[in-house]
C-alpha positions as CSV (number, residue, x, y, z in Angstrom):
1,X,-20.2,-19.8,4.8
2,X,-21.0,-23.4,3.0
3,X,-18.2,-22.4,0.5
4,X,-15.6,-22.2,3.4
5,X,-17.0,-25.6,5.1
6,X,-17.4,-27.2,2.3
7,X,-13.8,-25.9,0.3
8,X,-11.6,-24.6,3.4
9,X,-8.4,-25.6,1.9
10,X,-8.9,-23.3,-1.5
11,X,-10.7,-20.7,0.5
12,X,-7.0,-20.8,2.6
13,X,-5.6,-20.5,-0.5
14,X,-7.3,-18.4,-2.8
15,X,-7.6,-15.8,0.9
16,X,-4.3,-16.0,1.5
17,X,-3.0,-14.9,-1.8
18,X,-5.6,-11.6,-2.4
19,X,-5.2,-10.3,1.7
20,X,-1.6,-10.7,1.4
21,X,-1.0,-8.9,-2.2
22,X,-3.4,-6.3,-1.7
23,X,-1.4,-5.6,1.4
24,X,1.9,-6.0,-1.1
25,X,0.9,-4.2,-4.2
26,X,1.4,-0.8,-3.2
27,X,4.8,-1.6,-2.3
28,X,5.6,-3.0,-6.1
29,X,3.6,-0.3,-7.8
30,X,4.5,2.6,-5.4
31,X,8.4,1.5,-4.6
32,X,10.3,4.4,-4.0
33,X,7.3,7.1,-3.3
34,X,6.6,4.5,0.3
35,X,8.6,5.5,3.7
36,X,10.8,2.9,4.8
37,X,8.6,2.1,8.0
38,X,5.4,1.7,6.3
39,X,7.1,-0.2,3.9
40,X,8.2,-3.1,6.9
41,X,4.6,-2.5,8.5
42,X,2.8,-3.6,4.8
43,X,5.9,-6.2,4.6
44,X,5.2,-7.8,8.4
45,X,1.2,-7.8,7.6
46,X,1.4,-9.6,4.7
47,X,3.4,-12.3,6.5
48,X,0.8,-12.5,8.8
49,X,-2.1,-12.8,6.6
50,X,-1.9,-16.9,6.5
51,X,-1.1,-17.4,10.1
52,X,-4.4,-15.1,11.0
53,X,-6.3,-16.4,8.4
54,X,-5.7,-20.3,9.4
55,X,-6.9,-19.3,13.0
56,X,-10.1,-17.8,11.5
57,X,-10.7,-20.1,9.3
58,X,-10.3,-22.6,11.6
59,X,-12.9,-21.1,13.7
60,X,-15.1,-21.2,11.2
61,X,-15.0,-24.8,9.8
62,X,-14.3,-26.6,12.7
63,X,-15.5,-24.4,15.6
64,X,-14.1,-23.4,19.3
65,X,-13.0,-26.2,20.3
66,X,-10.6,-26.7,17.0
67,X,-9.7,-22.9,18.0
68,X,-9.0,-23.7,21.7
69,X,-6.6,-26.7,20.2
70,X,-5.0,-24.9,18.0
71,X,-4.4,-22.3,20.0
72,X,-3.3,-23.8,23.0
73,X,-0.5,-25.4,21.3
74,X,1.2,-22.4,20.5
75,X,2.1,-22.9,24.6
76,X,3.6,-26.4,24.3
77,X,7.0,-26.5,24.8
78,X,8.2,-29.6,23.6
79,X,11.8,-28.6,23.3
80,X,14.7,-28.1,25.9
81,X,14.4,-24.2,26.6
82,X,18.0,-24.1,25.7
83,X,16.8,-24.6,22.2
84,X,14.4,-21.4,22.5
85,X,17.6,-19.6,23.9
86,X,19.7,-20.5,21.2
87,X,17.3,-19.4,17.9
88,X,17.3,-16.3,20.0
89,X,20.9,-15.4,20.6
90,X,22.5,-17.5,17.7
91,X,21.7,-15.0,14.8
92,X,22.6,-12.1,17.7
93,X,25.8,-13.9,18.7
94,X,26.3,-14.3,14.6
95,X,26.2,-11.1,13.5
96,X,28.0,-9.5,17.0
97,X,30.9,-11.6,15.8
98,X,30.6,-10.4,11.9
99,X,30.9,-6.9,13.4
100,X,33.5,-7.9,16.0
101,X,35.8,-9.8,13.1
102,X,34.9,-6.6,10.4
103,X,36.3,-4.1,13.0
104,X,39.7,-6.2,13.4
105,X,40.2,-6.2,10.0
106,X,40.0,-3.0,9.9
107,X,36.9,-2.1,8.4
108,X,34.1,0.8,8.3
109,X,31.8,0.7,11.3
110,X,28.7,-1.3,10.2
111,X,25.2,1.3,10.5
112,X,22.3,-1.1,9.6
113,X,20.1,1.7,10.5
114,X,17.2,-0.3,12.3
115,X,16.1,0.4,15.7
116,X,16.6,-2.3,17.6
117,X,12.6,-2.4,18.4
118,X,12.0,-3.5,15.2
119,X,14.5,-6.4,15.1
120,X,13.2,-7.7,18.1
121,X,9.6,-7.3,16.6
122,X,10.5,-8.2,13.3
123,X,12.0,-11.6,15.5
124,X,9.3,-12.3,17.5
125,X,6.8,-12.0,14.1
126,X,9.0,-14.7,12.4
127,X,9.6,-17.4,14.8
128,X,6.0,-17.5,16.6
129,X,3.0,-17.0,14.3
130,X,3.4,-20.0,12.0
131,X,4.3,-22.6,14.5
132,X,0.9,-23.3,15.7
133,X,-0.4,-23.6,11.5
134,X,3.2,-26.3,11.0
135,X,1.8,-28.3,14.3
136,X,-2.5,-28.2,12.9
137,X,-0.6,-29.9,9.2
138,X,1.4,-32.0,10.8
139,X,4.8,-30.6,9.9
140,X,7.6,-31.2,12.1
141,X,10.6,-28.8,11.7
């Protein structure tokens, strides 16, 4: 534990990289013989790994109240709501009108073949988990 304290930011690091690609290597070695959904669960994980891994090691070198911090700004909303509404339903309103505009020309129907579960997952992993890590550095997007 005197490593972590004493090195956090290449214990982040050097974690980061060996959770996520053991998580990743059996989709580069093992390609085609892994199903689809297993494939997006290893995918989504490995995205993960650095937002998890900040809030533990967070924990660890700087203790519960760092944690409590840290955590409790992932429920500042410092933005109109408008905002929140908008990186939701842009993207939707996006690709409704890509289908919408394909189908007046004239065009095949579009099968993405993804449940709509797993978009909204697949959203919700993507827009929330790093925000808290950005805010801790200091980045402002």
């Amino acid at each position: 534990m005197s490593l972590v304290r004493r090195y956090p930011l290449i214990t982040f690091f050097v974690l980061t990289y060996a959770l996520a690609w053991i998580l990743w290597l059996p989709l580069l070695f093992l390609r085609d013989t892994i199903p689809e959904r297993q494939g997006l669960v290893l995918v989504l994980l490995g995205s993960l790994i650095p937002s998890a891994l900040a809030i533990v090691l967070t924990s660890i070198v700087f203790g519960r109240g760092s944690l409590r911090k840290l955590l409790g700004r992932l429920l500042i909303w410092r933005l109109n709501p408008l905002w929140y509404v908008m990186v939701i339903l842009g993207p939707l309103t996006l690709a409704g009108g890509m289908v919408a505009f394909n189908a007046f020309l004239g065009g095949p129907a579009i099968n993405v073949g993804v449940p709509l579960l797993t978009v909204v997952i697949t959203l919700a992993f993507f827009i929330f988990p790093g925000s808290a890590l950005g805010e801790e550095i200091g980045w402002r997007g």
